[in-house]
N, C-alpha and C positions, 0 to 999 in steps of 0.2 A: 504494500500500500504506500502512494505518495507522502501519506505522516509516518512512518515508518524509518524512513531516511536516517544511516547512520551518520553520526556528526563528526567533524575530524577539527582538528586543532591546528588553525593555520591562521596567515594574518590576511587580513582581507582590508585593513584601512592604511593607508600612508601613515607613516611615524612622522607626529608632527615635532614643530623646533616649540620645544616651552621656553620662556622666561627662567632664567635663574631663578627669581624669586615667586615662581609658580610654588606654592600650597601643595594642591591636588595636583596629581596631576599624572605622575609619575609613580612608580615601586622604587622608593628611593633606599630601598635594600632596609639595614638596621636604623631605628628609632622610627618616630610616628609612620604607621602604616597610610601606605594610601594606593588608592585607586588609580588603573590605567585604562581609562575609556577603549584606545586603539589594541592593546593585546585584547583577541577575542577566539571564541570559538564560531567558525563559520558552517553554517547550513546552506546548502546550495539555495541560492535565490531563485527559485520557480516553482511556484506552487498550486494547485488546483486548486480554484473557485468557483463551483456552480460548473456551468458552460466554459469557462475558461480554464483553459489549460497547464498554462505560464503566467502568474501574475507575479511580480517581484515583491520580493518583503516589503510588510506592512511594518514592521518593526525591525530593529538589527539591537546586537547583543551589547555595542557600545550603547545604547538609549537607554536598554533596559538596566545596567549597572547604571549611569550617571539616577535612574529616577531612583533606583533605591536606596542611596549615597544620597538624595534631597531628600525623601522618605525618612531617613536616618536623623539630618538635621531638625524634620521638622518637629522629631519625637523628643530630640534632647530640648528644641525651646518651649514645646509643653510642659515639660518635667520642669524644667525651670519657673515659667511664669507660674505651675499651680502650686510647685514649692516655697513660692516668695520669694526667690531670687531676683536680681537685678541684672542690669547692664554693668560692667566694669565703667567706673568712672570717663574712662578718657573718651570711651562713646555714648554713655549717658550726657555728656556737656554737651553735646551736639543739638542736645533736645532743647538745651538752654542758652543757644547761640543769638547773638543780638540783633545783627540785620544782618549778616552773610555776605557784607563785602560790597552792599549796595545798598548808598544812605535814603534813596528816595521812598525805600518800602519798609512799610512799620515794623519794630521788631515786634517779636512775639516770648512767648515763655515758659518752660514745661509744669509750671503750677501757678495758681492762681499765689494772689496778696497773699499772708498771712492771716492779715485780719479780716478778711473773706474768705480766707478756705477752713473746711474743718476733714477728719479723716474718712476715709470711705464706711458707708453702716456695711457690714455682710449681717443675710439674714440669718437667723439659727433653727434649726430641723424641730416641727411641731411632735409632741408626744407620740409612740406608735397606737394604731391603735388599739381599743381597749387596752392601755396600759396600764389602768388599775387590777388587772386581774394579771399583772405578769411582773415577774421578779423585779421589784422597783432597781435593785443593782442593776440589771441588764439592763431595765427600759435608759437609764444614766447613759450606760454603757452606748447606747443604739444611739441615741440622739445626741451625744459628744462625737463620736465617730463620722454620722450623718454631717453632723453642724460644719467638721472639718471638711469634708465635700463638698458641702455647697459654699464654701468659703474657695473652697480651689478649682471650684467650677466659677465662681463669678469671675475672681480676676482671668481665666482662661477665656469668660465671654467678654469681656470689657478687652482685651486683646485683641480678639477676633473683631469684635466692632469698630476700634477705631483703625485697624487695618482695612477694614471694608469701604471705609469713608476714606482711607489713604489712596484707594485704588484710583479713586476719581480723581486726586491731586497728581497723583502717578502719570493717569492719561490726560492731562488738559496739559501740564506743564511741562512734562516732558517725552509721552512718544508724541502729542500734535504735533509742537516745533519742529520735531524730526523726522513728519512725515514728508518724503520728497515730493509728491502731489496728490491729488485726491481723488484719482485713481484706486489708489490703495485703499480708503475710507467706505467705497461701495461694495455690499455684497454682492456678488454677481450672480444674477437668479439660474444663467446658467451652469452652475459650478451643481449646482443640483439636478442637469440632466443626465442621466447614462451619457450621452456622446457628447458632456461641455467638458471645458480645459479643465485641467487638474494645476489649479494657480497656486503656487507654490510662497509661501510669507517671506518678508524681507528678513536679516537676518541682525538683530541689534548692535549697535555698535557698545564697546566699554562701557563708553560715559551714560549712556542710557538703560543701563541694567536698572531692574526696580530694586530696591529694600526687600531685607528678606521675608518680612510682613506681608508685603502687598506681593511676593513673589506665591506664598502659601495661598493668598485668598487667588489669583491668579490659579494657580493651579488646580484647587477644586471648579472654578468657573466653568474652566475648559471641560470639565469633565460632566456637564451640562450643557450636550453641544444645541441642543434646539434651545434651550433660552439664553443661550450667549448667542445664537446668529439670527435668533429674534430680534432681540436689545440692538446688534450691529444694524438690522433693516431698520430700524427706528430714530435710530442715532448715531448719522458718521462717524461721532467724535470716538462712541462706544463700540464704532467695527476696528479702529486701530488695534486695539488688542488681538484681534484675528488677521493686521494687516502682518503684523510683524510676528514674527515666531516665537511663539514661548521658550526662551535661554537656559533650556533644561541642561544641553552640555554645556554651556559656558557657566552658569552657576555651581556646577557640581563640581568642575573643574578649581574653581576659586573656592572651594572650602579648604577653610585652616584646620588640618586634624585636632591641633591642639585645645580650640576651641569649638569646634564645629560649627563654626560660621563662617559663611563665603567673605572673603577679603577683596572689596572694589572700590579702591579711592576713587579710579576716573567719577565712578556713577557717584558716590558720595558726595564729591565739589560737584557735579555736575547738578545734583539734587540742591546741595544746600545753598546756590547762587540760583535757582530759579524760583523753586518751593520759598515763597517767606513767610509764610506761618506754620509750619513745621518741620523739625529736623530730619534727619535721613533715619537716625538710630530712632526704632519706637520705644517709650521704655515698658521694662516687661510689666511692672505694675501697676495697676489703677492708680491714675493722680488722685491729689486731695478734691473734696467739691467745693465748687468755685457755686458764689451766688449768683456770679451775673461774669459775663464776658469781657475778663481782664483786658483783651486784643480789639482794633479796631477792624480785624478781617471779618468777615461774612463766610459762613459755611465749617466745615470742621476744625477743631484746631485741639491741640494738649489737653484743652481743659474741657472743651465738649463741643456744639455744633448749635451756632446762630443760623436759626432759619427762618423765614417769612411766615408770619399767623395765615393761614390757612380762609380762613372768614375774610377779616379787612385786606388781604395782600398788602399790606402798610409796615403793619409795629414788626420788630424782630422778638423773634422767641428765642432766647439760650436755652439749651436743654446739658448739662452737665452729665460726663460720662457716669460718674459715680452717685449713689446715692446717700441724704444724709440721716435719712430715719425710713421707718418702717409703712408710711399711711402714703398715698398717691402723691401727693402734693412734694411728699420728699424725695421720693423716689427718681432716680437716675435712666440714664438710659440702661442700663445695662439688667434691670428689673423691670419684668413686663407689669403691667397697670400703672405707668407714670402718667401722671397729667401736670398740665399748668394753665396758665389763664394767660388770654392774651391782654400787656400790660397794656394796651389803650382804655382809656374809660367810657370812649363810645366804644368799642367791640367787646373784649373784655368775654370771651367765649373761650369757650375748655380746647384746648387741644393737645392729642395723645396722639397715637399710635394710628389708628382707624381715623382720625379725621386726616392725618397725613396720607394715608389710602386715598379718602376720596377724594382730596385735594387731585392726586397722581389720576387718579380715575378720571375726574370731571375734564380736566385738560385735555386725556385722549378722545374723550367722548365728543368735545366739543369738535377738533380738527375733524371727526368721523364724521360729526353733522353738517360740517363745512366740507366735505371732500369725499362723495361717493367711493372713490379709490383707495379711501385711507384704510387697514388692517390695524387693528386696537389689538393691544398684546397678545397671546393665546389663538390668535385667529390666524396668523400669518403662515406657519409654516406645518402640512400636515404630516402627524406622528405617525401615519401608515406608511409613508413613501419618503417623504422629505421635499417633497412638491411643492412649491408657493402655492397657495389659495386663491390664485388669478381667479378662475371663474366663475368665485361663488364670496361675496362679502358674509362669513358667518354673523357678524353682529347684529348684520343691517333685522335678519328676524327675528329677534330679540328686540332688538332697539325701537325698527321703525312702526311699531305699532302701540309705539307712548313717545316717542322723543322727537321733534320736530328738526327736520333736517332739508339739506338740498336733496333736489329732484331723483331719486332713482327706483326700479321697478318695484323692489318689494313695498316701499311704501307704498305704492298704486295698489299693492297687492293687498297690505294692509289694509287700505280705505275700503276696499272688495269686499273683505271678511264682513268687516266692523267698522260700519259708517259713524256710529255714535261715542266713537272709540275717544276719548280726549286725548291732547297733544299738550305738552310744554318743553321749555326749552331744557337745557341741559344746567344752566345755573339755577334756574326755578326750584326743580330739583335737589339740586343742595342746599341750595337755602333753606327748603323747606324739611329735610334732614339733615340740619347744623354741619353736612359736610362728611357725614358719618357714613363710609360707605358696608358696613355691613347694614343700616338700614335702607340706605339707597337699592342696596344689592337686594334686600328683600322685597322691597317695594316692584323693583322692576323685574323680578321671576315670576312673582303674584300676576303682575297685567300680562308679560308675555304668556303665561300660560292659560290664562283668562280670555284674552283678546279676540280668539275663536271659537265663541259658544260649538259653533258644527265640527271642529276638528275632532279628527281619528284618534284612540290612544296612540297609533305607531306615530305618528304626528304630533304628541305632546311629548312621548320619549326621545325624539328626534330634535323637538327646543330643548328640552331637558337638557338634554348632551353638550347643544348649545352654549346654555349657559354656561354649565361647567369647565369649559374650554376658555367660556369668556373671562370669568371671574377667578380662574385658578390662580394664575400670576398675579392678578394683584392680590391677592389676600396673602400672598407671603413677601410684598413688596414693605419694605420698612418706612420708606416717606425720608431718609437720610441718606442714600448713595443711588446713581441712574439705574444699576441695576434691579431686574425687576425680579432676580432670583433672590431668596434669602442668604446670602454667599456665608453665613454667622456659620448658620445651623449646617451648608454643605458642606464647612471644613470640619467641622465638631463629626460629620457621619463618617470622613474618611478615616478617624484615626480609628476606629476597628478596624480597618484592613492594614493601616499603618502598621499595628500592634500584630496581626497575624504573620506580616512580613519578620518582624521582629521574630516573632516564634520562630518560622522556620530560620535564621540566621542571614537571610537573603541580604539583611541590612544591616549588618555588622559590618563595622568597618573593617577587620581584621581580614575577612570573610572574601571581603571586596575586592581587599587590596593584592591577596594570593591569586583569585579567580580560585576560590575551593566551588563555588555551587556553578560555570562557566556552564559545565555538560547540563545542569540541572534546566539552567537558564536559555540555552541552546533548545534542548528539549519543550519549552514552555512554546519557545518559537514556531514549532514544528506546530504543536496541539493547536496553538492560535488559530492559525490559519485552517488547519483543519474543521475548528465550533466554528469560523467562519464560512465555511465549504459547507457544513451542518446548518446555517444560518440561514445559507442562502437558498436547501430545499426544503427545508419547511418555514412555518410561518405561528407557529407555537411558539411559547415563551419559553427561553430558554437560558440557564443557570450555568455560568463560568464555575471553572475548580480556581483555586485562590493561583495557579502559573498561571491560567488566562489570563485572569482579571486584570493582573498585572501588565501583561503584552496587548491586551485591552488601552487600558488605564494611560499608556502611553504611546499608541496609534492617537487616541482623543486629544493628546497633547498637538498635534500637527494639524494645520490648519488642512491639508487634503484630507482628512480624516473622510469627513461627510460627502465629498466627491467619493472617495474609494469603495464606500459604501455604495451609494447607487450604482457605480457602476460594476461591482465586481457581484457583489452580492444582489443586489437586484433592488433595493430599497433602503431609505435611509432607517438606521439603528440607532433609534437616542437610547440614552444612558440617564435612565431615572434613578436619582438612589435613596428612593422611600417606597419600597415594595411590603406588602402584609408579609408578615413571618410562614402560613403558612401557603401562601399565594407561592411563593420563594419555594419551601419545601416541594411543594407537589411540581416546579420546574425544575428542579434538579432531577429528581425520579423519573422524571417525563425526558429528560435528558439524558442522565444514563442509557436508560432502554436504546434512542435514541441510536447513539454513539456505540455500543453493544451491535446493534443490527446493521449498523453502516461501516465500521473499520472492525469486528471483529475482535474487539479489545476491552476491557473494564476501563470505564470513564474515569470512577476514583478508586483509591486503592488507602485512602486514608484511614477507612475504618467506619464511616459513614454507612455503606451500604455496604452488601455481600455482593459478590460478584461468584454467583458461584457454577465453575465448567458444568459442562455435560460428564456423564460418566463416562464414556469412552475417551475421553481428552485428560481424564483425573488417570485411568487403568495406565493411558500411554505414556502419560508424566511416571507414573512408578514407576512402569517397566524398564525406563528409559534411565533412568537416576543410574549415576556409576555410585559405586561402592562406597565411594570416599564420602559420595554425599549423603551419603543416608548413613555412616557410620555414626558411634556411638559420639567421639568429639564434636561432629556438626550436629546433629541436631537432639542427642542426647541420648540418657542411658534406654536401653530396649528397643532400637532403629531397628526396623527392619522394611518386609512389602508393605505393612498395615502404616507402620509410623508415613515412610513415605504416599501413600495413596494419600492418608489425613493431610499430610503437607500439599497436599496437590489442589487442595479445596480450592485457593486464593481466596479461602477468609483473612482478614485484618488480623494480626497479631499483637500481642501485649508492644511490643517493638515494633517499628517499621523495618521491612527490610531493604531497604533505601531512604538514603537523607528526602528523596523526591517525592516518597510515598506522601507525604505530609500537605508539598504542595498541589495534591490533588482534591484536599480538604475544598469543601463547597465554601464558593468568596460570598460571604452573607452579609457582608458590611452594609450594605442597601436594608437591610431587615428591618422592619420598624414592628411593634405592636400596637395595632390599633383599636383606639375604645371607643367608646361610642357613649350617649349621655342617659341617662335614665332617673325619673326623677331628682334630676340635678344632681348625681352622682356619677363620677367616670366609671364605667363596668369595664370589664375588659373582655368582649364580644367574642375575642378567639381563644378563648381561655379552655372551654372545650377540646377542640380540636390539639391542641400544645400536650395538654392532661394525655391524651392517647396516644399520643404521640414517643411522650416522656416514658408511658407504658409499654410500650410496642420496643422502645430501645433498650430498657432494661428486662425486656425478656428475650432481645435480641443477644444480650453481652452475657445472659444465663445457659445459651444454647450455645454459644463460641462461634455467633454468626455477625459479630461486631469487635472490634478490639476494647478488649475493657479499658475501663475509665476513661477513654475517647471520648470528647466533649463533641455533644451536639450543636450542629453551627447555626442552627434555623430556632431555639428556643433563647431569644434576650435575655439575658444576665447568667445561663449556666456557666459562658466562658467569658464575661467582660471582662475591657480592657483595664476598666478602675478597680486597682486593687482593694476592694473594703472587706471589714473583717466580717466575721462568719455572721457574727448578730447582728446585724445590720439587715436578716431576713426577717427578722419581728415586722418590717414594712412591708406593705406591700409589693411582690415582685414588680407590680407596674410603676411602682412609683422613681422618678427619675430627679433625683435631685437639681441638675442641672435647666428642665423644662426644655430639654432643645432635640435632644434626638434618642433615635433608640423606642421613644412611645410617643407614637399622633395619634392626637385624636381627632377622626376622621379623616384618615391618610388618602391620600389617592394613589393606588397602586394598582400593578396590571397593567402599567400602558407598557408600549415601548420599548426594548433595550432593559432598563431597570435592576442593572448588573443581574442579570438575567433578560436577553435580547429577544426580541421579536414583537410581534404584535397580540 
């Protein structure tokens, strides 16, 4: 079989000239280990896809060491910020630099007055429950433990947040300037036909590498290819990040082993003379809270993010990163239920979260009622193909049958249904729900669904869909950075698979720097291509082993990504990563079988599923054993025909018998568990199905048809990344300290890709 292919050990890239004072770069023999992108193991580049016969790697084995050499980095600056560590002074002053070498723009400063700031509140873990009826030492025990959690989970999100508003500084200041023209800035609708160009990103120069901050939020984006090449059809400024190439080898290249951070002065001065209100270095921990905006800049900065009130478009709102008590009013960005009031005394209206929604809402709405042609987020690009939506405006049937707009047919079509149907405008609207778009949202699913007394059920589940499409991006849209993805919560889902990589060693730096896992990684290459050959003849959902995901993970890093998809595989493959837990499950199973009936091979061998031969194939594996291997030193005292036939099962063992077995483990990092509301209670809706599941595997590991104590990858929390102690189960399993991932309620999973691909 063409996945089959054995691998050899040769060099396949030029040996380039480094810098003397390259970091990474090289195997510089004894003292700090490091990484050499160009020593590789080579796989013949042609590979069968569907109808194609030859198609050149979608990945190579330098890409996949430099991402998991960033992978590596980005695990050591989570342990840091959630341990309370710092910047080393000499790059923390950067945060507190004063105008950067150009008097005409304001300086700025990484903490508010003194006598305006006070220190961050973290909240502390409520009692579990009924803890009166449980060891009051333990209940101590659980909610000291907890409390330390959500203490190392907020500064991790106050991180991530002001990273995410760094992104926006990153693209206006410095890839605009250095985009050569604006060419580059359009998405080209043909890049999503089978037969358009496969356009290839510019390639960054030094001075324009980002922060290693905005480099992490950057790299889960990508990994969101349909709402980052939405965002880009929306907003030129926002397709430059798809113009130029995400600087996976040049960032991984410039890590310093000794610190494991990339070393980039050009970009540093190049950042700190443009950026003037914030420094290049973020620092790792939440600043003091500032009451009001120490800076005269507009938009994010150190201390938090001055934005426009929502109502009057007039007063400015400061919203500080941190918060300084526990009730709305105090609360920070970085705690969901903040509110404040807009300081004018004629507006003087609440704005939070959701009225920043419908602010983002009302403005697309309005350009749609000005512009037949316009595409409102979620409508642009379809999740079955990767096709623009030329010939069908989804919103307009939702919309045009309550929102007054320019001339186009479905509103005629609307007037058809529902002559007596009312119209207003799009600000009417909001004003008349203060702006709030979950009430706006419900207002307008109520009429669209209404608007057709004579309509069909298949006809109402067909607006249904609609909506859902309509309204999904902006409800995870923050009202703080252009992005319309939650970029917080997408980096917070990657680091399960971070933390898997870590398991199997892939991202040790030691690891890296030998080429111990080279064949392993070789091999992943091979499989790739294969679930993509799998991809491309059927159209079921289908579940990566943790080597895919990874040669996945970084094909999406390359801007051909979503061409190579159309045209090799037949259709474009987004990559959702909030799938149900057990929506996931029943893809991988559905996968196996799969990949079983088509190469002839077990899918995974980690211990998850059995794979177990036919009898005639178990008899010819005995028969066939020479002597040595079924002797009493390999596989123990009493070998004989019986020992060996048992050996012949390829059930999972207590050991893997390959370092590789492990990375066949199911990539479940996309898993979420999803609840659903019941009398104002979260339930946890798949708590059923999990229960049997949990049953079915422990009498799987009782029969010797799973490797024992083999962590199941599809049940959240048996094998999480956050190490908490064993009492910390007095909580509920669904309960998530941190509120960001791992448990949605009311997830949208099932589409797409969804680290697990198809439709």
């Amino acid at each position: 079989m063409y996945h089959q292919r054995r691998v050899a050990i040769q060099s396949s890239l030029p040996s380039p000239t480094y810098p003397a004072t390259m970091p990474y770069g090289v195997d510089s023999g004894p003292g700090p280990a490091a990484w050499n992108a160009y020593r590789t193991v080579a796989v013949t580049d042609n590979f069968r896809i569907g109808r194609h016969l030859s198609v050149p790697a979608f990945v190579h084995l330098g890409e996949l060491r430099a991402h998991l050499a960033i992978l590596n980095m980005f695990r050591h600056i989570r342990e840091a910020v959630r341990e309370g560590q710092e910047l080393p002074a000499e790059l923390l002053a950067s945060e507190r630099a004063t105008t950067n070498g150009r008097s005409h723009l304001p300086a700025y400063a990484a903490r508010a007055p003194a006598e305006e700031a006070c220190p961050p509140y973290f909240p502390t873990a409520p009692p579990p429950p009924d803890a009166d009826r449980k060891d009051p030492a333990l209940v101590r025990q659980a909610q000291t433990a907890l409390s330390e959690e959500l203490v190392k989970e907020t500064r991790w999100k106050c991180y991530l947040q002001r990273a995410a508003c760094r992104l926006d500084l990153y693209i206006e200041y410095v890839l605009k300037p250095a985009n050569p023209g604006t060419a580059y800035n359009i998405i080209d609708k043909s890049e999503l036909s089978p037969l358009g160009p496969r356009i290839m990103a510019l390639e960054l120069r030094p001075e324009h590498l980002p922060p290693v901050d905005v480099f992490m939020v950057w790299h889960s984006y990508l990994l969101n290819p349909a709402r980052i090449w939405e965002d880009g059809y929306h907003n030129t400024t926002r397709a430059l990040i798809l113009a130029f190439a995400f600087p996976l080898l040049q960032m991984a290249s410039a890590i310093n082993p000794a610190t494991n951070r990339p070393v980039t002065p050009a970009a540093e001065a190049h950042w700190n003379w443009n950026v003037s209100q914030w420094g290049f270095h973020l620092a790792l921990q939440p600043p003091a809270v500032a009451t009001r905006n120490p800076n005269s800049f507009r938009g994010p900065g150190p201390n938090g993010v001055d934005i426009e009130c929502p109502h009057c478009e007039h007063e400015r709102v400061f919203l500080p990163w941190t918060s300084s008590g526990p009730n709305s009013l105090q609360r920070g960005l970085v705690d969901d239920g903040w509110v404040r009031l807009c300081p004018s005394h004629v507006c003087n209206k609440v704005v939070e979260t959701d009225t920043l929604r419908g602010a983002r809402f009302v403005k697309e709405m309005e350009k749609w009622s000005n512009d037949a042609q316009y595409r409102m987020a979620g409508t642009v690009i379809s999740m079955r193909d990767g096709t623009f939506l030329d010939n069908v405006n989804m919103a307009d049937v939702v919309l045009c049958p309550q929102i007054i707009a320019s001339p186009r047919q479905e509103a005629d079509l609307a007037k058809t249904r529902n002559s007596s149907a009312p119209l207003e405008s799009c600000r009417n609207l909001a004003a008349r729900k203060s702006y709030s778009f979950k009430l706006m949202a419900e207002t307008i699913e109520h009429r669209a669904l209404t608007a057709n007394p004579r309509a069909s059920v298949r006809y109402r589940l067909a607006v249904k869909r609609r909506i859902q499409l309509l309204f999904a991006q902006y409800r995870e849209n923050t009202g703080l950075h252009q992005s319309m993805t939650d970029l917080v919560s997408a980096v917070q889902r990657q680091f399960k698979f971070v933390e898997e990589m870590t398991k199997l060693g892939w991202a040790n730096t030691e690891n890296l720097a030998r080429g111990r896992d080279d064949i392993s990684l070789a091999r992943a290459i091979v499989r790739y291509h294969s679930w993509m050959h799998l991809m491309s003849r059927n159209t079921t959902m289908l579940c990566p082993t943790l080597d895919i995901d990874l040669c996945w993970h970084t094909h999406m890093l390359k801007r051909p990504y979503v061409s190579d998809m159309v045209r090799y595989v037949g259709r474009f493959i987004n990559h959702d990563d909030k799938v149900e837990e057990n929506t996931l499950s029943d893809a991988f199973e559905r996968t196996a079988k799969l990949w079983q009936k088509t190469f002839d091979q077990p899918y995974s061998v980690c211990g998850c599923i059995h794979n177990k031969p036919c009898f005639s194939k178990r008899m010819s594996r005995a028969l066939n054993s020479s002597e040595g291997e079924g002797s009493s030193s390999a596989t123990g005292s009493g070998s004989g025909f019986l020992q060996r036939f048992r050996a012949a099962s390829d059930k999972p063992r207590d050991q893997p018998e390959s370092a590789f077995d492990d990375a066949t483990h199911p990539s479940a990092h996309s898993s979420v568990f999803v609840t659903g509301s019941h009398k104002g209670n979260t339930v946890p809706v798949g708590l059923k199905p999990r229960q049997e599941r949990l049953a079915s595997l422990e009498a799987a590991e009782r029969k010797g048809r799973r490797r024992e104590g083999h962590s199941d990858a599809f049940v959240y929390g048996a094998d999480y990344y956050a190490p908490t102690p064993p009492y910390i189960g007095l909580y509920p399993f669904y309960y998530d300290p941190s509120g960001s991932c791992g448990v949605v309620e009311g997830a949208d999973f099932g589409g797409p890709g969804a680290c697990g691909g198809g439709d």
